[in-house]
C-alpha positions in Angstrom: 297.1 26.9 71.5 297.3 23.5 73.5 298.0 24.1 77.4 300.1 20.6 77.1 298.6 17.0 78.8 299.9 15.6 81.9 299.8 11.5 80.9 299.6 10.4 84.7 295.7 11.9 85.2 293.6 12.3 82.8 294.5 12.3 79.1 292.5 15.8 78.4 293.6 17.4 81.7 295.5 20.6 81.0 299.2 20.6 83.0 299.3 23.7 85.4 302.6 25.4 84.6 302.9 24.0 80.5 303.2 27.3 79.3 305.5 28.8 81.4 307.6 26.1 80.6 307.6 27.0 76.9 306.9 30.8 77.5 306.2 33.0 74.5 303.0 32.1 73.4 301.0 34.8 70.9 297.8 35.6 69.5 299.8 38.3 66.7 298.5 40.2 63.8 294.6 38.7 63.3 292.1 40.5 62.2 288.9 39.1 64.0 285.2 40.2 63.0 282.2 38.7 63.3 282.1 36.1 65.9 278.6 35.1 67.4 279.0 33.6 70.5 282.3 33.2 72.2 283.2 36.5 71.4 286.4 37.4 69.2 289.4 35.9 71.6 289.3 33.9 74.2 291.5 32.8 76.8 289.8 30.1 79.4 292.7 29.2 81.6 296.7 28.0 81.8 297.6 30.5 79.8 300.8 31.6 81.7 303.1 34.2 79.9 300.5 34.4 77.2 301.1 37.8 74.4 297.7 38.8 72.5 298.9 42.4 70.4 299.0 43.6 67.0 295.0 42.4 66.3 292.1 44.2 64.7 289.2 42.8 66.9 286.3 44.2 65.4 282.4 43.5 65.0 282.3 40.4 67.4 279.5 39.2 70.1 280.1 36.4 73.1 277.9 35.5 75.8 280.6 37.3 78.6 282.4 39.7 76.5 283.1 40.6 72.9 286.7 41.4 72.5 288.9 39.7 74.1 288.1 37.5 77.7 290.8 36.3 79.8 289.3 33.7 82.2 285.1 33.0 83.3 283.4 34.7 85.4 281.1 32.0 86.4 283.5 29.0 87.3 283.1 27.7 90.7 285.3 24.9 92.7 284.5 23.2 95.9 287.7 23.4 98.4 287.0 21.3 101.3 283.3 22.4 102.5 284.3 25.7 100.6 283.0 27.1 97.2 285.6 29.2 95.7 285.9 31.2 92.1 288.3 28.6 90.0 291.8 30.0 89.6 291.9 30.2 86.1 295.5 30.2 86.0 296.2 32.9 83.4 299.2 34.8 85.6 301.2 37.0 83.0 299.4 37.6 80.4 299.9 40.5 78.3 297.2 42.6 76.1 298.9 45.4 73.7 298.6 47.3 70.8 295.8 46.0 69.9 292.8 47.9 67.8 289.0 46.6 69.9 286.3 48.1 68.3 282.5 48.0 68.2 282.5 44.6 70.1 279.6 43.6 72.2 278.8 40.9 75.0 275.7 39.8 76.9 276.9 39.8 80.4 279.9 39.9 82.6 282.2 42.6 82.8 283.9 44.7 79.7 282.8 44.7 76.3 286.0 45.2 74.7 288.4 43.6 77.3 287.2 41.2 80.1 289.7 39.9 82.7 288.2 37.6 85.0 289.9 35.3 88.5 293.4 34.4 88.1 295.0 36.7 85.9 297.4 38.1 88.1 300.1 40.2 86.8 298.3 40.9 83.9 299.1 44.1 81.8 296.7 46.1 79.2 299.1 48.7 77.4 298.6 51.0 74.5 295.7 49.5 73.2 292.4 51.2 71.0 289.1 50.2 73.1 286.3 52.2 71.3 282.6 51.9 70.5 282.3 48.4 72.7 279.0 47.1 74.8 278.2 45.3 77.3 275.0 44.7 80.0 277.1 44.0 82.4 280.0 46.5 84.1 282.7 48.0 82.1 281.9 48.8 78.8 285.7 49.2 77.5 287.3 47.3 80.0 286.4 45.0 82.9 288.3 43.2 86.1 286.0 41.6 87.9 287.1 38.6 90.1 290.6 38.5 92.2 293.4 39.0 89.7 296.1 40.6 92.0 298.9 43.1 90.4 297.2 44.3 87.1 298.2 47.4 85.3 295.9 48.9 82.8 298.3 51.8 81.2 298.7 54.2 78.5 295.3 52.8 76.1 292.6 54.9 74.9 289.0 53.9 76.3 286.5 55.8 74.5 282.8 55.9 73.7 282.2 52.6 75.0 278.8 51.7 77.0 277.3 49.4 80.0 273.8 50.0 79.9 271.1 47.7 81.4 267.4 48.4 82.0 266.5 48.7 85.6 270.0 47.8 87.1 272.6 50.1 88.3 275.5 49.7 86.1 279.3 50.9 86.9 282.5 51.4 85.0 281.4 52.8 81.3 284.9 53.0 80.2 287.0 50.8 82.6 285.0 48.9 85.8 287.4 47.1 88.6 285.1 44.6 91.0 285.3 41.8 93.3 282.8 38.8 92.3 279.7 38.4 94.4 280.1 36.6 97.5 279.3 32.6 97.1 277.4 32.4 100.4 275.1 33.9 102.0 276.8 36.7 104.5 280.2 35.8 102.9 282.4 39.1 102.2 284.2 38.7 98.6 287.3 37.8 97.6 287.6 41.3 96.5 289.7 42.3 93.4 293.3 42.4 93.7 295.7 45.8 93.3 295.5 47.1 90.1 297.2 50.1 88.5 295.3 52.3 86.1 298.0 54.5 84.7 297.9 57.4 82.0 295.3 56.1 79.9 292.7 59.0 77.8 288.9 57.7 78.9 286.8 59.7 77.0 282.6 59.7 76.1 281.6 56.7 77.7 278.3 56.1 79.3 277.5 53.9 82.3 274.0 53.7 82.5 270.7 52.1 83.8 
């Protein structure tokens, strides 16, 4: 996928906005097993509008996240004599019908789906999230960062795990959280409104 080039900056800048302008984009039909570092899909940023359904996701390991990651939990800008979580510009974005199973990451926030800072409007429908991992928070399914109107509807989360030794973990089957503040006192920037609709979470295990 190519986010398009804007000539007048920088030749390997990404243009904000080149997607939406040829909406439509997929990631349809894969299967996807046995990936070893960036996990199975992943989506870093201006990828407005962007469809990933129909995959068999299976059997994969990444540093934040196994299945699929939307975004990076870990980007920081500097806005004026501010530090800010980058805007990852991944507004629309649509996970469905896919099958995410036994997947495992080392960190971060869901094992099988991971949805990080500027994902708003995202939607996760009708979708298999079983048997996934992660150290971190969420072991089915993770939000963690400000992503404002998410809806998370109608998928099966079961018998996934977070689990990390001598650290309080939250969110076995689906985990919503705002990123640590980047300063010391600072509040942070919290999580957005999500909507966690009609979805069967089943036998998963937070744990510490």
């Amino acid at each position: 996928l190519v986010a398009g080039l804007d000539p007048g900056i920088d030749p390997g800048a990404p243009l904000a906005g080149s997607f939406a302008a040829h909406p439509g984009a997929r990631i349809d039909g894969f299967t996807i097993v046995g990936a070893s570092t960036g996990g199975g899909i992943v989506v870093n940023g201006y990828a407005e509008g962007l469809s990933i359904s129909n995959n068999r996701v299976t059997a994969n390991n990444g540093t934040y996240n196994g299945g699929i990651r939307v975004g990076h939990p870990t980007l920081i800008a500097e806005v004026g004599d501010d530090l800010v979580y980058t805007d990852a510009m991944n507004d629309g974005v649509r996970i469905h019908h896919n099958h995410i199973a036994k997947n495992g990451g080392l960190g971060g926030a869901g094992g099988g789906i991971s949805l990080h800072t500027g994902a708003d409007g995202y939607a996760v429908q009708k979708n298999w999230v079983c048997g996934n991992f992660t150290p971190g928070d969420g072991g089915g399914i993770g939000h963690l960062g400000l992503s404002d109107g998410g809806l998370i509807e109608d998928n099966y989360v079961i018998f996934n795990e977070s689990f990390a030794q001598g650290t309080p973990q939250a969110g076995g089957g689906i985990f919503v959280g705002g990123q640590t503040p980047l300063v010391l006192g600072g509040v942070t920037p919290g999580a957005g409104s999500v909507t966690i609709d009609a979805n069967v979470i089943r036998g998963n295990l937070a744990g510490a």
